[in-house]
Backbone as ProteinMPNN parsed JSONL, in Angstrom:
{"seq_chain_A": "XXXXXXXXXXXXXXXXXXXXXXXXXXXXXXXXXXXXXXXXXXXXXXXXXXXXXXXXXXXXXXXXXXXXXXXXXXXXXXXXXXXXXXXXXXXXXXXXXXXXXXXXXXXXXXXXXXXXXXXXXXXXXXXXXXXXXXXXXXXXXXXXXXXXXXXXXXXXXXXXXXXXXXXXXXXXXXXXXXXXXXXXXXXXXXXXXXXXX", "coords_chain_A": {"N_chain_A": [[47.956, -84.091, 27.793], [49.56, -82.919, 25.184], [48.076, -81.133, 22.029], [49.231, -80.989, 18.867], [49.138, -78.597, 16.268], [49.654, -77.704, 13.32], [49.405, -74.829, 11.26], [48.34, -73.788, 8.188], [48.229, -70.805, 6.138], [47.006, -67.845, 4.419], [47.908, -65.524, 4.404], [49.322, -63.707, 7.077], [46.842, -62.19, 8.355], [45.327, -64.106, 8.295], [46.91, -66.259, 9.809], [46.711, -65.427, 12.267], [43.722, -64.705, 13.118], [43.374, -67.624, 12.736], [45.033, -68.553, 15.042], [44.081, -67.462, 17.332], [41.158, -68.681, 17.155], [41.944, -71.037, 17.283], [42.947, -71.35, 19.19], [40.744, -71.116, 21.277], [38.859, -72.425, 20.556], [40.255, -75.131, 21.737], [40.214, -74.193, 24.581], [37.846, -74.563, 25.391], [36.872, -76.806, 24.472], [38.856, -78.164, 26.251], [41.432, -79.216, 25.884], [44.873, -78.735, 25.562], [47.111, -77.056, 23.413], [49.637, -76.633, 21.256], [50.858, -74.459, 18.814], [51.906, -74.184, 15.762], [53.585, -72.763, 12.959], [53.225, -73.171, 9.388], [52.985, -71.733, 7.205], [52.064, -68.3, 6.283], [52.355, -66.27, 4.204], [51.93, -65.028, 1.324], [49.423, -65.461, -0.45], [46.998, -67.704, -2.421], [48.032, -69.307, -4.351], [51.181, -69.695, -3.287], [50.41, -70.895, -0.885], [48.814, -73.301, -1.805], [50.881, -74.734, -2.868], [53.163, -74.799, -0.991], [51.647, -76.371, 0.739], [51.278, -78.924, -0.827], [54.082, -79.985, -0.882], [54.949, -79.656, 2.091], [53.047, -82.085, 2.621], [53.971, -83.87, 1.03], [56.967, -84.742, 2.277], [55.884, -85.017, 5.111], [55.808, -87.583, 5.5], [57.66, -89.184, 6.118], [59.252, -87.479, 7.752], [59.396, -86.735, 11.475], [57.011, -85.67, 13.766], [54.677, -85.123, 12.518], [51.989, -83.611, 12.42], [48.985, -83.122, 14.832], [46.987, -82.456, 14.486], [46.118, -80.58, 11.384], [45.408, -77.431, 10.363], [44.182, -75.239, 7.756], [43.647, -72.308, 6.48], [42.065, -69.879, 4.124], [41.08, -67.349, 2.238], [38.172, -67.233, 0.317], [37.536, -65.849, -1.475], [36.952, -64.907, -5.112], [36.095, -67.022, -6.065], [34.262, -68.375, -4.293], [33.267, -70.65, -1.01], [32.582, -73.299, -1.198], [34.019, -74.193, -3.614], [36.214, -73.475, -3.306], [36.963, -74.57, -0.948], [36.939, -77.359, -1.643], [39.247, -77.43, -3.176], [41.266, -77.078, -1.596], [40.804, -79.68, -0.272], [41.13, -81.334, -2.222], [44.014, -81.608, -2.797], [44.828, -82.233, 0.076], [45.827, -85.532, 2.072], [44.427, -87.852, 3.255], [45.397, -90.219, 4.839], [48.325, -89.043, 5.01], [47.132, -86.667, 6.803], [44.733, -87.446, 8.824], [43.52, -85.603, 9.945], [41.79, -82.674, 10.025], [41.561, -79.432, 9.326], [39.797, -77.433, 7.19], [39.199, -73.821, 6.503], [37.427, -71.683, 5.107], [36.888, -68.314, 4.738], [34.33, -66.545, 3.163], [33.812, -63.741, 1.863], [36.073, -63.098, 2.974], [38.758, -63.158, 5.414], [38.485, -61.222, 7.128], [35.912, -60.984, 7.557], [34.741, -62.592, 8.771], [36.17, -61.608, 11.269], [34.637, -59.745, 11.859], [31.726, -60.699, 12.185], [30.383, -61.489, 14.464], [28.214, -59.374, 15.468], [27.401, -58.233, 17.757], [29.039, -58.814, 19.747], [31.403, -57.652, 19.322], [30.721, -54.997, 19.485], [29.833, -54.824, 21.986], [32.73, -55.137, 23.225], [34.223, -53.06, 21.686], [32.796, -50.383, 21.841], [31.664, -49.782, 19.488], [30.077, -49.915, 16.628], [30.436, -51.679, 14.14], [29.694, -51.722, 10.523], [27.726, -53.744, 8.569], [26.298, -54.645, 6.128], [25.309, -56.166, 3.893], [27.863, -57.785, 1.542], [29.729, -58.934, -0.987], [32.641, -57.782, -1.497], [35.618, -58.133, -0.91], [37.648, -56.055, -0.326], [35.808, -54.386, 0.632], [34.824, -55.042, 3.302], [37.412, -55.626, 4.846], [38.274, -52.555, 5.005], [35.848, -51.676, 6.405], [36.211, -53.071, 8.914], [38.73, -52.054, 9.516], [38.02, -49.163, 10.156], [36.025, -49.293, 11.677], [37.632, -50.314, 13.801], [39.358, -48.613, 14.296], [37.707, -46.339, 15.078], [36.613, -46.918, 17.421], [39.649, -45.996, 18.887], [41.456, -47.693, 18.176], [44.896, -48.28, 17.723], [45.751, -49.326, 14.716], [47.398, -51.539, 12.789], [47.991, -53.517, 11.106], [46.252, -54.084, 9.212], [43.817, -54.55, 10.851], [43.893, -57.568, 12.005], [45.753, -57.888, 13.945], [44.234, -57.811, 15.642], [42.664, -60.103, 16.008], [42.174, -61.98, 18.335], [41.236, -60.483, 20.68], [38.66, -59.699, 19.169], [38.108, -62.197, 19.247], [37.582, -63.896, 21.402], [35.488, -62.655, 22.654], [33.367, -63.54, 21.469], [30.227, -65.174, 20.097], [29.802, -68.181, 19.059], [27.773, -69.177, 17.763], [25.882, -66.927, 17.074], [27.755, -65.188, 15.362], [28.156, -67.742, 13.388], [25.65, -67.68, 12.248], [25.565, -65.315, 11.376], [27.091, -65.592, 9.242], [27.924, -67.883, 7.539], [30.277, -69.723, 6.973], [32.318, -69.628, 8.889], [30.775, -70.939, 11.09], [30.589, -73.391, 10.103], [33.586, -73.952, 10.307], [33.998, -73.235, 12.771], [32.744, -75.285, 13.754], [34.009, -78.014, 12.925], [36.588, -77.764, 13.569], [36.15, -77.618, 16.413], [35.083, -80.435, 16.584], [37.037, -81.74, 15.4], [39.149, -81.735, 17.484], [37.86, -82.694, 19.688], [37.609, -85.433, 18.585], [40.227, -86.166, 18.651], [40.901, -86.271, 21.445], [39.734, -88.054, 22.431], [40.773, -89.952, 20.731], [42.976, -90.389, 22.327]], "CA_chain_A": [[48.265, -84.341, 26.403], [49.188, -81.67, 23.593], [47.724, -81.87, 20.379], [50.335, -80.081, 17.899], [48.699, -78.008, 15.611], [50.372, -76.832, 12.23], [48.497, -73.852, 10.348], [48.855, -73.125, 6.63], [47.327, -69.285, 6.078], [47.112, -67.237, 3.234], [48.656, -64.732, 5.293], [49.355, -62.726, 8.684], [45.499, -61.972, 9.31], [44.757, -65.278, 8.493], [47.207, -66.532, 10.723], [46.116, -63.927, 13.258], [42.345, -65.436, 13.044], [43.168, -69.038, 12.784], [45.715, -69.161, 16.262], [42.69, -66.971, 17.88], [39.947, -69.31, 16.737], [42.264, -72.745, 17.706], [43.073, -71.057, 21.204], [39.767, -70.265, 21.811], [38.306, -73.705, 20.623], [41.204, -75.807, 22.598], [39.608, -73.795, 25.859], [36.298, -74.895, 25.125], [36.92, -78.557, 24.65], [40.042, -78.503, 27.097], [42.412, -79.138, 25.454], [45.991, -78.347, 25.524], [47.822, -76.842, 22.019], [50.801, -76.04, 20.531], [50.751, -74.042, 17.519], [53.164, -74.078, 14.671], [52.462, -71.837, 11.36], [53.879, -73.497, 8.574], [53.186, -70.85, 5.799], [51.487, -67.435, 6.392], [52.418, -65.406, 3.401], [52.216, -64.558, -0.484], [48.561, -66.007, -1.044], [46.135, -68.933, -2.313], [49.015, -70.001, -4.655], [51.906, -70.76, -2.373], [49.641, -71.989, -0.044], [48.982, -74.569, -2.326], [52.577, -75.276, -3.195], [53.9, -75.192, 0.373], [50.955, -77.36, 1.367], [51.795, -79.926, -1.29], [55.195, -79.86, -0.842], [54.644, -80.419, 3.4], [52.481, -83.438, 2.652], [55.289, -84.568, 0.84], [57.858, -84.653, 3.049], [55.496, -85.029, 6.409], [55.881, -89.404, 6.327], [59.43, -89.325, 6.008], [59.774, -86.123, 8.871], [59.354, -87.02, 12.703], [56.874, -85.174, 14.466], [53.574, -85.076, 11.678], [50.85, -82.63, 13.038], [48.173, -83.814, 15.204], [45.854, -81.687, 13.273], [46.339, -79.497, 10.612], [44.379, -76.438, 10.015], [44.091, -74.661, 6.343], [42.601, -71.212, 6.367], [41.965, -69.305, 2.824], [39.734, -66.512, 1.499], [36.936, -68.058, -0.838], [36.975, -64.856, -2.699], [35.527, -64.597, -5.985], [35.051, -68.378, -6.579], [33.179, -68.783, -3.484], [33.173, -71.126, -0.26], [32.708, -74.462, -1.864], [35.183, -74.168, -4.562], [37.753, -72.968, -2.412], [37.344, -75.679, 0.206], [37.369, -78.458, -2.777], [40.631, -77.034, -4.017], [42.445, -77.48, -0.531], [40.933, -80.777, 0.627], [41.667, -82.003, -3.12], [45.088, -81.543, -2.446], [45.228, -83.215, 1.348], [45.807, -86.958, 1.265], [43.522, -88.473, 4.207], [46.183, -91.064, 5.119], [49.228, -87.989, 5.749], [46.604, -85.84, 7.441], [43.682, -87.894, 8.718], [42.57, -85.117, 11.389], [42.503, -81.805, 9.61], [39.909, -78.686, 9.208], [39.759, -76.32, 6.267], [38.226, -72.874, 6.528], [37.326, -70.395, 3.642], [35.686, -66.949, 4.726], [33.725, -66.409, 1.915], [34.889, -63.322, 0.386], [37.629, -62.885, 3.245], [38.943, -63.563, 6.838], [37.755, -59.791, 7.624], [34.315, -60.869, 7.345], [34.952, -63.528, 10.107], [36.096, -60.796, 12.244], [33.11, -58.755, 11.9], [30.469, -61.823, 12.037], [29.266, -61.631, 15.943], [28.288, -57.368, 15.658], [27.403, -57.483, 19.095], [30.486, -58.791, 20.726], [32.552, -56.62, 18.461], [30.398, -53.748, 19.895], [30.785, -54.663, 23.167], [34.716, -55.176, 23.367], [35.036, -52.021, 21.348], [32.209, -49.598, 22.083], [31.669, -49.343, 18.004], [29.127, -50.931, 15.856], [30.582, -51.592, 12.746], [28.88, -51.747, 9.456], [27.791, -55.404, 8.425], [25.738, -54.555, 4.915], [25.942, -57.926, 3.194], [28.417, -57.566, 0.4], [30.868, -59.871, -1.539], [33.465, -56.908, -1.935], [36.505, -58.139, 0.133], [37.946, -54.586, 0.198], [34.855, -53.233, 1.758], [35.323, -55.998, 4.524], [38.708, -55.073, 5.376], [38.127, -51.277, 4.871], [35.05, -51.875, 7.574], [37.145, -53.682, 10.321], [39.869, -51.213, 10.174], [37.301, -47.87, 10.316], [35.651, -49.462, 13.385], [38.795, -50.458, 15.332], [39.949, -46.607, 14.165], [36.604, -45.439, 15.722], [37.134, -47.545, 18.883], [40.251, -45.55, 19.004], [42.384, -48.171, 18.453], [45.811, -48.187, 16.613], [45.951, -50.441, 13.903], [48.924, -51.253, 12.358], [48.17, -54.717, 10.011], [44.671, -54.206, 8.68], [43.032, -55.238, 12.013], [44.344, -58.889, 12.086], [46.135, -58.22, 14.924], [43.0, -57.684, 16.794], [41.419, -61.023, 16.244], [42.264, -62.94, 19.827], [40.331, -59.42, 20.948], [37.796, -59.849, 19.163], [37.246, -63.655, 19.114], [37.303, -64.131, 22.808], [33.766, -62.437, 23.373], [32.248, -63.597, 19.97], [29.186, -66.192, 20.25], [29.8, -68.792, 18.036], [26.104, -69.214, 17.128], [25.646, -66.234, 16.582], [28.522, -65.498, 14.413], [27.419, -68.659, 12.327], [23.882, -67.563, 11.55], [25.849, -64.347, 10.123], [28.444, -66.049, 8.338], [27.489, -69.76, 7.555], [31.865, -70.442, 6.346], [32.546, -69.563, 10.388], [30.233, -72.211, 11.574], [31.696, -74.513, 9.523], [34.97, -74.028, 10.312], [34.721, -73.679, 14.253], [32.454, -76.713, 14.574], [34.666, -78.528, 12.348], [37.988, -77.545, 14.263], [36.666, -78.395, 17.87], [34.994, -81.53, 16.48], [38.228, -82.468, 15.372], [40.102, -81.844, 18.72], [37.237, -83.681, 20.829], [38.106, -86.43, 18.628], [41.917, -86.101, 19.313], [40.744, -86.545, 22.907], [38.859, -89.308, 22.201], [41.828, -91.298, 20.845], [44.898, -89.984, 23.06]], "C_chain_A": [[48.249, -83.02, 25.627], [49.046, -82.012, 22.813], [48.842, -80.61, 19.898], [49.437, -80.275, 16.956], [49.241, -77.128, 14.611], [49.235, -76.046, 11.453], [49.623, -73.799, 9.07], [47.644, -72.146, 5.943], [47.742, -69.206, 5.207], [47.843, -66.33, 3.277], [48.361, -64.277, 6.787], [48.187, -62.287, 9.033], [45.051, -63.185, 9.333], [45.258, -66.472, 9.587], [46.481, -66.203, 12.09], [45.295, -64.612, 14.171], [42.41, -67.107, 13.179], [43.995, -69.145, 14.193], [44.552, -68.727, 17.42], [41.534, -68.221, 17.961], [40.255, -71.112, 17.283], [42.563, -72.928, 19.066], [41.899, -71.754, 21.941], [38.9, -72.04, 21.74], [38.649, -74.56, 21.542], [40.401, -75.385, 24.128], [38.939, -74.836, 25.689], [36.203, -76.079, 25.023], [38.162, -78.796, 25.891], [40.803, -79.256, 26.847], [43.75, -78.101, 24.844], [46.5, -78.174, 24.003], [48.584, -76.433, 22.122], [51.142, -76.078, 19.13], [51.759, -73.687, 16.708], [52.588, -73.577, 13.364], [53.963, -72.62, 10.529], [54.153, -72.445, 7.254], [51.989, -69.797, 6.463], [51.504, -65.806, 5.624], [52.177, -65.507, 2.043], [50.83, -65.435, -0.713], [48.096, -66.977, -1.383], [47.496, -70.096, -3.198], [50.53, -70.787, -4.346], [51.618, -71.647, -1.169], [49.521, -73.519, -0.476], [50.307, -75.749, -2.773], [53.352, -75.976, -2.076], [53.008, -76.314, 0.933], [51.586, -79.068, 0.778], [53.313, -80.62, -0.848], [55.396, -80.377, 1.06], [54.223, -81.445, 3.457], [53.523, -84.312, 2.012], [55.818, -85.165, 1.436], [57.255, -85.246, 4.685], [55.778, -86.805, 6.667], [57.022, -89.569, 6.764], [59.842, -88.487, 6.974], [59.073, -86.983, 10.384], [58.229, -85.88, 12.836], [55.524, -84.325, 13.08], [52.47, -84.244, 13.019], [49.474, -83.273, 13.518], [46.889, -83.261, 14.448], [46.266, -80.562, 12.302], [45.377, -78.361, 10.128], [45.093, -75.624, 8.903], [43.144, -73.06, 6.233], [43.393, -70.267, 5.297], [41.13, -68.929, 2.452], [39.268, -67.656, 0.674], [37.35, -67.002, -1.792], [36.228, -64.962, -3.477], [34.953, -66.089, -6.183], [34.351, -69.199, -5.243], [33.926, -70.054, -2.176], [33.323, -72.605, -0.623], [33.7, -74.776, -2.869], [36.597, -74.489, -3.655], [38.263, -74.184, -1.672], [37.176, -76.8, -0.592], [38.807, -78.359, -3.26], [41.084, -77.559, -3.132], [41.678, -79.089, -0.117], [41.362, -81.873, -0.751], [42.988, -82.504, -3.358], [45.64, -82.322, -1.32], [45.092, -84.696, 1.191], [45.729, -87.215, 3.172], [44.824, -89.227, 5.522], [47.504, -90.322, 5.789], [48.076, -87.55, 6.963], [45.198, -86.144, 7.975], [42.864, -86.773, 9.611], [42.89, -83.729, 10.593], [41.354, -80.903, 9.795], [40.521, -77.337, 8.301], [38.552, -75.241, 6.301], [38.342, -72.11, 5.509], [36.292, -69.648, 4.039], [35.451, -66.93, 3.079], [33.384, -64.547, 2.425], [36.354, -63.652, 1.43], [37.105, -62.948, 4.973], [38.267, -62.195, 8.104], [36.28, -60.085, 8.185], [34.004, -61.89, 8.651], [34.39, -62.626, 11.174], [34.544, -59.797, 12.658], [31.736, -59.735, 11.986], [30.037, -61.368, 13.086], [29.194, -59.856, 15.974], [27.885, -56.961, 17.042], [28.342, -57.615, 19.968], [31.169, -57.734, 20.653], [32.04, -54.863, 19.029], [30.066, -53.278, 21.533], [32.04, -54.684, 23.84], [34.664, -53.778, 23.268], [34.193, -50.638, 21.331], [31.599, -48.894, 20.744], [30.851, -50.471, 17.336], [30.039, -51.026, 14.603], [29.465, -51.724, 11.53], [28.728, -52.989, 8.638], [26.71, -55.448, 7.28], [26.135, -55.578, 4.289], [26.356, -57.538, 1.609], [29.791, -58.698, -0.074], [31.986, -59.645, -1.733], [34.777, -57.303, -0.654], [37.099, -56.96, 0.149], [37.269, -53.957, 1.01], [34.642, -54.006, 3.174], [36.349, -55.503, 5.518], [38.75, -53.159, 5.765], [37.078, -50.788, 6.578], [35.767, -52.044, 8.706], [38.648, -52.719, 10.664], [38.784, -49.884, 10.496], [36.647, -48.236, 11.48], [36.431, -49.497, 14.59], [38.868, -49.009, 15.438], [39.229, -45.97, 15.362], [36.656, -45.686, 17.149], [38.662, -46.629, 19.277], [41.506, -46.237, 19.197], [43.391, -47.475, 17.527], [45.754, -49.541, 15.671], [46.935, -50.234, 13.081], [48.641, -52.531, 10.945], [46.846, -55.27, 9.627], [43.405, -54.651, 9.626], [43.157, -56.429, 12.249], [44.502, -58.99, 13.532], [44.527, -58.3, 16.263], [42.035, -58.988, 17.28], [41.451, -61.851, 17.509], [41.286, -61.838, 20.564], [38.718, -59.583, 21.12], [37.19, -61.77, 18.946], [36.876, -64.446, 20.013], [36.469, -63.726, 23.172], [33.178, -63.417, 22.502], [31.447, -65.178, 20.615], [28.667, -66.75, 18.76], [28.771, -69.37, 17.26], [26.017, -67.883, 16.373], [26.441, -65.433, 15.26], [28.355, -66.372, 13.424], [26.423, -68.545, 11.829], [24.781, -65.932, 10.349], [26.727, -64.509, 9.222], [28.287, -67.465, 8.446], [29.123, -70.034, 7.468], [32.078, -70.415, 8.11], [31.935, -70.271, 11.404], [30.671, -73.128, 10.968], [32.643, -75.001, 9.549], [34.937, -74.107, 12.234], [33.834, -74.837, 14.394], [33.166, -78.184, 14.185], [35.983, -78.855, 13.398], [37.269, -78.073, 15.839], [35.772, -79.885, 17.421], [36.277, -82.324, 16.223], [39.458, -82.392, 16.587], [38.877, -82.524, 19.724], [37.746, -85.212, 20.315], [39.487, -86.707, 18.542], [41.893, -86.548, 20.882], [40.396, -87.938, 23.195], [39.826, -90.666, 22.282], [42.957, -91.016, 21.552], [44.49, -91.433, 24.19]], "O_chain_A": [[47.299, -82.257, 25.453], [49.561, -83.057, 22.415], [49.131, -79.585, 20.515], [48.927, -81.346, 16.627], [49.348, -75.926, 14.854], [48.23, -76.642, 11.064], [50.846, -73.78, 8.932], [46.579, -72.486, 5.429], [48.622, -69.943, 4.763], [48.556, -66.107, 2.298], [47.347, -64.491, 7.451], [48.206, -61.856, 10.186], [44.365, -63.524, 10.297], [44.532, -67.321, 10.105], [45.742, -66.952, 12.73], [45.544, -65.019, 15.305], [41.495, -67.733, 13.712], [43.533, -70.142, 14.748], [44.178, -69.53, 18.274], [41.158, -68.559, 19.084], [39.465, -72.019, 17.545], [42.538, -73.893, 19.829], [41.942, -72.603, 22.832], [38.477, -72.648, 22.723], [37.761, -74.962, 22.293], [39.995, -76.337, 24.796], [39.39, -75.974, 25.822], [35.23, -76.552, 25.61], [38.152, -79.928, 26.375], [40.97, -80.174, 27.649], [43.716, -77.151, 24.062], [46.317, -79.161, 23.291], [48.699, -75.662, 23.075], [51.518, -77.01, 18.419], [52.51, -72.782, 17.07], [51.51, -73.851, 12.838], [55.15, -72.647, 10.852], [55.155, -72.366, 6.543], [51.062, -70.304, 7.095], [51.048, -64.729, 6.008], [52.381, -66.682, 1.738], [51.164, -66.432, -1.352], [48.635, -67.84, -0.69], [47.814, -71.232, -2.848], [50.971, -71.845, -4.794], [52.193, -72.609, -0.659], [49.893, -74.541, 0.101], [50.482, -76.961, -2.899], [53.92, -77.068, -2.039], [53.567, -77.196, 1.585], [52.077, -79.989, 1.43], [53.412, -81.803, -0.522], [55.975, -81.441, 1.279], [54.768, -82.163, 4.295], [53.855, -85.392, 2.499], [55.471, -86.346, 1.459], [58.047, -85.844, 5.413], [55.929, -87.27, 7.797], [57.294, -90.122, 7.829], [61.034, -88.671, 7.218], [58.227, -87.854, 10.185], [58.398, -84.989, 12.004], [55.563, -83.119, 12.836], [52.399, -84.447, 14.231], [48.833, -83.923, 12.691], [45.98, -83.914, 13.936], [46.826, -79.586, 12.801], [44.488, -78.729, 9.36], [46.288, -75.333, 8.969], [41.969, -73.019, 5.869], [44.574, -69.923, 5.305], [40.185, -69.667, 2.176], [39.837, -68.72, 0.431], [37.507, -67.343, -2.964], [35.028, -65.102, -3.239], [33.775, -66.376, -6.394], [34.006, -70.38, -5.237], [35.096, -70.372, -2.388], [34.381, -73.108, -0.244], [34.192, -75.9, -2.773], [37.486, -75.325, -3.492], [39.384, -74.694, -1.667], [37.386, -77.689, 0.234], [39.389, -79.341, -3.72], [41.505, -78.684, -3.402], [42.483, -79.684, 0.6], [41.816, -82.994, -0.524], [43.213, -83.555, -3.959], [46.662, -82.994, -1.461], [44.356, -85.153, 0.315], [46.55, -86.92, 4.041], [45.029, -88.852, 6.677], [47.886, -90.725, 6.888], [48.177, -88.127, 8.045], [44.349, -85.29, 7.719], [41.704, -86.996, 9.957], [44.083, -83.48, 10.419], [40.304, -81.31, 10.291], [41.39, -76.525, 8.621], [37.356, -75.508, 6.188], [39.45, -71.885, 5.023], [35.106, -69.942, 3.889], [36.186, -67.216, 2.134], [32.669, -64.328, 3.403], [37.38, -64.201, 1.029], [36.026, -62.873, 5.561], [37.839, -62.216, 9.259], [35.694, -59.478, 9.082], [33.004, -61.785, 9.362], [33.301, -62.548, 11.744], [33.831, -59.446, 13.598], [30.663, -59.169, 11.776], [29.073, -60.633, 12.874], [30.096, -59.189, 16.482], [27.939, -55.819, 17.498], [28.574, -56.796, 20.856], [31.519, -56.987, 21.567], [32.737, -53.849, 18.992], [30.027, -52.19, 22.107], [32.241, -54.231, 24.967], [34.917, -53.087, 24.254], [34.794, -49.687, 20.832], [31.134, -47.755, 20.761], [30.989, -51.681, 17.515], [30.253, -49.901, 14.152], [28.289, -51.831, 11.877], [29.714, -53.285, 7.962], [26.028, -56.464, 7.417], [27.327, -55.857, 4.157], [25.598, -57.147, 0.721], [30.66, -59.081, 0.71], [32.736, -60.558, -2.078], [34.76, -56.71, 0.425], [36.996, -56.699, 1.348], [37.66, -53.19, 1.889], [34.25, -53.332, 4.128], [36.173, -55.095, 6.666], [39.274, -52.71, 6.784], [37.38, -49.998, 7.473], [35.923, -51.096, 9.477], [39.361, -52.703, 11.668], [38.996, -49.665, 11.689], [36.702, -47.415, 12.395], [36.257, -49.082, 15.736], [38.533, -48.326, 16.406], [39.725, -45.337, 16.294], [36.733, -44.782, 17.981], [38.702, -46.681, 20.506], [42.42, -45.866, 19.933], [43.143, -46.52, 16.791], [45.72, -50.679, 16.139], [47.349, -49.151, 12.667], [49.157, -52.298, 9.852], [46.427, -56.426, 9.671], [42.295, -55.005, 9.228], [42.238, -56.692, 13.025], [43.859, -59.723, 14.282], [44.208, -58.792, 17.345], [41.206, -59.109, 18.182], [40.428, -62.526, 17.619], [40.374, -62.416, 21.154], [37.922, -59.616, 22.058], [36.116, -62.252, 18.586], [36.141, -65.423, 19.868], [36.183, -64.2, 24.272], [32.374, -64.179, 23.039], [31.964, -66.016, 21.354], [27.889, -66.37, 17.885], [28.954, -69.982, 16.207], [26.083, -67.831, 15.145], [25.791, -65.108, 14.266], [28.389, -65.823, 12.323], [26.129, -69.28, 10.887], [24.635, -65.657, 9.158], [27.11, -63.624, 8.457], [28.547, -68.097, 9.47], [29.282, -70.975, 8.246], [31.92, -71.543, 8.576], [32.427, -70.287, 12.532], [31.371, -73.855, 11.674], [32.922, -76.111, 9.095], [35.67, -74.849, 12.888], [34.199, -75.552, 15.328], [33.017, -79.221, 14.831], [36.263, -79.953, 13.878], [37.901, -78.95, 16.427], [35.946, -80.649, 18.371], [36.517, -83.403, 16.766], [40.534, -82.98, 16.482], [39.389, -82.909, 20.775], [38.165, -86.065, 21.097], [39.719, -87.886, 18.272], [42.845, -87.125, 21.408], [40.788, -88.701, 24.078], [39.895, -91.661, 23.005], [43.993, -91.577, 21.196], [45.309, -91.815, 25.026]]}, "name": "protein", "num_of_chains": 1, "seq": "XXXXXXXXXXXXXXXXXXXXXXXXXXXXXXXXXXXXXXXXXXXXXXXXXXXXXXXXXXXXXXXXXXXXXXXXXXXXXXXXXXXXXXXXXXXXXXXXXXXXXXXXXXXXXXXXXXXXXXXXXXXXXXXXXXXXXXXXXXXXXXXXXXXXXXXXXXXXXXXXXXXXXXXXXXXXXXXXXXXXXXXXXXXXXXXXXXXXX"}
């Protein structure tokens, strides 16, 4: 059985991070995916638009998403906010199987959650000073890959299947409570996809 899996990102790291994170889950419960990005550009506001606008249209379209995954910075108004906004918007009945994530400030901060995976993959500790500053997030995760001697080309995004294939999802969750939330969320909702196939 495949579960079909539509993403709606904020953008291209969030994509990045969410096909990484639905791979990686899918293993782990065993299950089979196929991933479709519905929207992965221009921010929290066409997110919301294109989302609406998909739920729309999804009764009336063939071929409705066995789960839908939602991933969107929290930024400044935080984790809870954020993830009220998007599930305020989803209508149970279109999308009964779904999982919304919000790094709280940003998807960067994801990446950098497990500091010892990230420093065994890449031979580089990064710098994990607890701060709310999504610039200094992003700024971090590219100066470590750098140091690792990678190339980075799209703010370190591309890196997240990299780094999300060591990471220990405990441990990652004790340093980032939004990243426990979101992967026990997402493979709870594909065990129960299994459940009913």
């Amino acid at each position: 059985m495949i579960c079909k899996v539509e993403l709606f990102c904020e953008d291209s790291a969030h994509e990045s991070c969410a096909r990484a994170l639905v791979e990686r889950a899918a293993g782990e419960v065993e299950l089979e995916v196929s991933i479709h990005t519905a929207t992965a550009s221009s921010g929290v506001g066409r997110v919301k638009q294109e989302l609406r606008a998909f739920q729309a249209l999804a009764p009336s379209r063939p071929g409705t998403p066995d789960l839908l995954v939602v991933l969107i910075d929290a930024n400044a108004v935080g984790h809870t906010q954020r993830r009220a906004e998007i599930e305020q918007i989803l209508d149970p009945t279109v999308f009964p199987h779904r999982v919304v994530g919000t790094p709280d400030p940003c998807v960067e901060r994801w990446l950098l959650a497990d500091v010892v995976a990230f420093t065994e993959k890449f031979g580089v500790q990064p710098t994990i000073a607890k701060t709310s500053d999504r610039r200094i997030w992003k700024t971090r995760l590219v100066r470590a890959l750098e140091q690792a001697n990678e190339i980075v080309t799209q703010g370190g995004a591309e890196f997240s299947r990299e780094v999300i294939e060591p990471m220990d999802f405990y441990r990652a969750g004790n340093a980032d409570p939004t990243i426990r939330t979101f992967t026990d969320d997402l493979r709870a909702a594909m065990r129960q996809r299994l459940l009913s196939a």
